[in-house]
C-alpha positions as CSV (number, residue, x, y, z in Angstrom):
1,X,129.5,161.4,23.9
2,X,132.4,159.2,23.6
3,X,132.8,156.5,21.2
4,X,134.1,152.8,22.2
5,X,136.7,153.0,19.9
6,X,137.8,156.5,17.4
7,X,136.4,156.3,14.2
8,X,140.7,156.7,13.1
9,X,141.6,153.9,14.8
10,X,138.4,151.1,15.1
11,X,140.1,147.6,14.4
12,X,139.0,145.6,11.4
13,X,135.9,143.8,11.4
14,X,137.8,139.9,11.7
15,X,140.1,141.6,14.4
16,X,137.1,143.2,16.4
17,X,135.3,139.8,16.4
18,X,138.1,138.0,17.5
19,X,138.9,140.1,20.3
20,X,135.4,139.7,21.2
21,X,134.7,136.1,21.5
22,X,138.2,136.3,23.5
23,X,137.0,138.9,26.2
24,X,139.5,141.4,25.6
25,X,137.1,144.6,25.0
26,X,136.1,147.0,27.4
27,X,132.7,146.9,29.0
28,X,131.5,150.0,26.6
29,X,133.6,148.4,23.8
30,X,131.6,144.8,24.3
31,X,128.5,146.4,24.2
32,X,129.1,148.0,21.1
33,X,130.2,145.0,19.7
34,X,127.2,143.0,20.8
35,X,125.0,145.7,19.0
36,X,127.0,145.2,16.4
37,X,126.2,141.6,16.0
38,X,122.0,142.1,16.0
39,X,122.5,144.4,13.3
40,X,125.3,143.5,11.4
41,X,124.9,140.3,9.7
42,X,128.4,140.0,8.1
43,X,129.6,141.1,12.1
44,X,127.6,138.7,13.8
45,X,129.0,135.7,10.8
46,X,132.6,136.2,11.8
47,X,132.1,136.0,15.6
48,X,130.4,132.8,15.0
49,X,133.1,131.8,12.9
50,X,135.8,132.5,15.7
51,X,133.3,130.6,18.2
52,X,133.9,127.9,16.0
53,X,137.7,128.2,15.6
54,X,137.8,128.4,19.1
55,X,135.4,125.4,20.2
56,X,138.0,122.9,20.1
57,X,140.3,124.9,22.5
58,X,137.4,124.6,25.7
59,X,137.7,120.6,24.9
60,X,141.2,120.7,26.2
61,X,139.8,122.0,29.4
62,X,139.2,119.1,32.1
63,X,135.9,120.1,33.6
64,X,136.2,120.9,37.7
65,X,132.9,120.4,39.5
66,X,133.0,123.6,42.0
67,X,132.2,122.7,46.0
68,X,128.8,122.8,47.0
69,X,128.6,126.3,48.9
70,X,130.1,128.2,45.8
71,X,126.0,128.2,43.9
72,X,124.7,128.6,47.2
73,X,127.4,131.9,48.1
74,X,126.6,133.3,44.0
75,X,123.0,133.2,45.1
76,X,123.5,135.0,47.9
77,X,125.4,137.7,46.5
78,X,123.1,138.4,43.5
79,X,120.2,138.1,46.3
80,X,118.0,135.6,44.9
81,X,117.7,134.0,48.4
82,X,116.3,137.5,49.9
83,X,113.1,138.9,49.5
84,X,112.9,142.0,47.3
85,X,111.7,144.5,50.2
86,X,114.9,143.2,52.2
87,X,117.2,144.0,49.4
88,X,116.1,147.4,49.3
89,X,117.4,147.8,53.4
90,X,119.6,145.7,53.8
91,X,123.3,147.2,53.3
92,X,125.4,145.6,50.7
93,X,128.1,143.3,52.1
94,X,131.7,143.6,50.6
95,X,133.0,140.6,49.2
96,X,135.9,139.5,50.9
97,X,139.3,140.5,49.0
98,X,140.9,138.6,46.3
99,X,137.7,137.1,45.8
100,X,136.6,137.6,42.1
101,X,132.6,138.8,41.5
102,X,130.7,135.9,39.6
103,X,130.0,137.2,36.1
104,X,126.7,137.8,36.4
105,X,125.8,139.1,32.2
106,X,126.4,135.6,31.4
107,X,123.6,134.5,34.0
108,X,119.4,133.7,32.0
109,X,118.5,134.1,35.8
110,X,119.6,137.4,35.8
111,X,118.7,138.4,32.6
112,X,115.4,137.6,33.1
113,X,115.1,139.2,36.5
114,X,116.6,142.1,34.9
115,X,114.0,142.0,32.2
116,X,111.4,141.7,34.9
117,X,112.1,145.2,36.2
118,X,113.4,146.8,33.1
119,X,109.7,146.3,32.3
120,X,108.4,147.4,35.8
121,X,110.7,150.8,35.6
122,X,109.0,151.3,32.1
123,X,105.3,150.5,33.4
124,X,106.0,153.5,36.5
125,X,107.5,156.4,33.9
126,X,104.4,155.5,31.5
127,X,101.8,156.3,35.1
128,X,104.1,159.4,35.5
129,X,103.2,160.7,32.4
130,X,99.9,160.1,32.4
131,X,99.9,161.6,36.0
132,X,98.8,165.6,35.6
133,X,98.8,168.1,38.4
134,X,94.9,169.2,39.3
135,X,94.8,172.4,39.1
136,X,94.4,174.5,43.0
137,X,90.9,175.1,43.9
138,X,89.0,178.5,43.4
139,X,89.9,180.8,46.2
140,X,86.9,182.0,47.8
141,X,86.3,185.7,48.7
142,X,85.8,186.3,52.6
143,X,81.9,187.5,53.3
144,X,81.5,191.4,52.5
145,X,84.4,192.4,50.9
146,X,82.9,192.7,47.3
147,X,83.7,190.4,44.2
148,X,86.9,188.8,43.0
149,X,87.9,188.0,39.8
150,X,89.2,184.5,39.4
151,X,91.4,183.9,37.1
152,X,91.7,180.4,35.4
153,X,94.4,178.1,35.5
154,X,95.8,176.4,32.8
155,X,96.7,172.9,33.3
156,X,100.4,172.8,32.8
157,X,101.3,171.1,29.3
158,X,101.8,167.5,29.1
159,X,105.7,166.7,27.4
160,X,106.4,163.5,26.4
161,X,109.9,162.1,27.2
162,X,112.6,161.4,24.9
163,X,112.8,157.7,23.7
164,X,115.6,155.9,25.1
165,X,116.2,153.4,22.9
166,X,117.7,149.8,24.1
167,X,117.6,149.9,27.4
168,X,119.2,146.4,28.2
169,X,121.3,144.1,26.2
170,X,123.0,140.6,27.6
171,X,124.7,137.4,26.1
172,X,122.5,134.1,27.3
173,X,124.3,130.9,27.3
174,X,123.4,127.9,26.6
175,X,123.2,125.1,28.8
176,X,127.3,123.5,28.3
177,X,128.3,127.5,29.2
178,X,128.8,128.9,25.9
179,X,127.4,132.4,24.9
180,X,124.5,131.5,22.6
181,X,122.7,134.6,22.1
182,X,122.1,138.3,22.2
183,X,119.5,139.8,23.5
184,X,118.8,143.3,23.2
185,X,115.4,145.0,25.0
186,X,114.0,148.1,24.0
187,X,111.8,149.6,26.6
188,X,110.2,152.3,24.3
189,X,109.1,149.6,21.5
190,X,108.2,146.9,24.2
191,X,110.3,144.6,22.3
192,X,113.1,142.1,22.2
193,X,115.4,141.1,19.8
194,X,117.2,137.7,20.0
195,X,120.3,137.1,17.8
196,X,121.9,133.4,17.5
197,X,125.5,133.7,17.8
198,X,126.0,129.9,16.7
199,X,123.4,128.5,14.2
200,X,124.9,125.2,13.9
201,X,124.7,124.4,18.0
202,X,120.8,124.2,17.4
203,X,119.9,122.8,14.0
204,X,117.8,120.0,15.2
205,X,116.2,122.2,17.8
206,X,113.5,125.3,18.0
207,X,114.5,127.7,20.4
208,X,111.6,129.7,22.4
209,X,111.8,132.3,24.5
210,X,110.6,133.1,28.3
211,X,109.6,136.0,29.7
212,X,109.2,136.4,33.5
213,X,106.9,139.2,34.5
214,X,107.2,141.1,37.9
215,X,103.9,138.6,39.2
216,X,105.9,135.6,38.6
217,X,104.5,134.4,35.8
218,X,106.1,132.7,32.5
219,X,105.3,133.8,29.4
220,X,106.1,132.2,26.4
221,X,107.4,134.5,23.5
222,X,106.4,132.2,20.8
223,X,109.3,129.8,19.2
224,X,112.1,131.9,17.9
225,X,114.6,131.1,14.8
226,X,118.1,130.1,14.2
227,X,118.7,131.3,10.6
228,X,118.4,134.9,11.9
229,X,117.8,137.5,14.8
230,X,113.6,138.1,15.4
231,X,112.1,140.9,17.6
232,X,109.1,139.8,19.9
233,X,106.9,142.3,21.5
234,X,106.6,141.4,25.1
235,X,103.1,142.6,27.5
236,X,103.1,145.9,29.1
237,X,101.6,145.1,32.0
């Protein structure tokens, strides 16, 4: 198993945080980095202060309203305007080229979509576990040919499979753009931890957290916190 970065050469803590709130890590390199942030308080301090050092930078930027068909293309593409059972057969159409792919990690729709199964993939491993083989039936000797022995069958033994640990983690945004949490989702604990990245952008506010089921449904996580990461359990069914 490969590293993001070797333990000889990992960059300094400031340096790694920086480089991080710029976008200049690798996709395995950000993950380990947004880890890093639910877990490491001093980590997760110094990205927020770079957030902060930046901030001014994004109110130099003029703000460009996109044309109209650009949301209604992005749907498309991540197939929120197609059934699920016609995602499944339909063939995937390849973007036209020089045509960059919308990012979709930074996207609550897609998070919580991708929740939404994440917790209907866990729901069909726990059935296939609990799934045994029934034995084959006692084979019947034919009329006249004396008595056979039958031997039992043992049921094969049950194993139970290895915990996976987080199974999906994403930055959510808030609603001017800017990443505003991690989330991180561990399938095995039916839990999810959410880290504020910027305390400050909240203070007069109480964040609370959604989850959308496979049915549809919203459920409400209970309010979360801005003075730390919490971990809510969410239903398994």
């Amino acid at each position: 198993m490969s590293t993001p970065f070797p333990i000889d050469q990992e960059p300094p803590r400031d340096v790694l945080a920086g480089e991080y709130v710029l976008g200049l890590l690798s996709a395995d390199q950000r993950l380990a980095a947004e880890q890093r942030v639910a877990t490491d308080g001093q980590f997760a301090q110094a990205v927020t202060q770079w957030q902060e050092h930046l901030a001014p930078l994004l109110d130099e930027i003029a703000a460009v309203t996109p044309p109209g068909q650009v949301w209604a293309r992005i749907r498309q593409t991540l197939g929120f305007d197609t059934p699920l059972h016609a995602v499944a057969s339909a063939p995937s159409a390849t973007p036209p080229s020089g045509t960059p792919k919308p990012a979709v990690w930074n996207s609550v729709r897609f998070w919580r979509w991708a929740s939404a199964a994440g917790l209907a993939t866990a729901a069909v491993c726990v059935l296939a576990l609990l799934n045994l083989r029934t034995p084959p039936a006692a084979v019947q000797p034919p009329p006249g040919t004396g008595t056979v022995v039958q031997t039992p069958v043992k049921p094969p033994a049950t194993t139970t499979a290895p915990a996976t640990g987080i199974a999906m983690t994403s930055t959510l945004a808030t609603e001017d753009g800017r990443p505003g949490y991690v989330a991180l989702m561990d399938a095995d604990k039916h839990t999810i931890t959410v880290t504020p990245l910027d305390r400050t952008a909240t203070a007069d506010k109480v964040p609370e957290l959604w989850l959308i089921t496979p049915d549809g449904k919203a459920h409400s996580m209970v309010p979360s916190t801005t003075s730390g990461h919490a971990a809510r359990r969410f239903p398994t069914s």
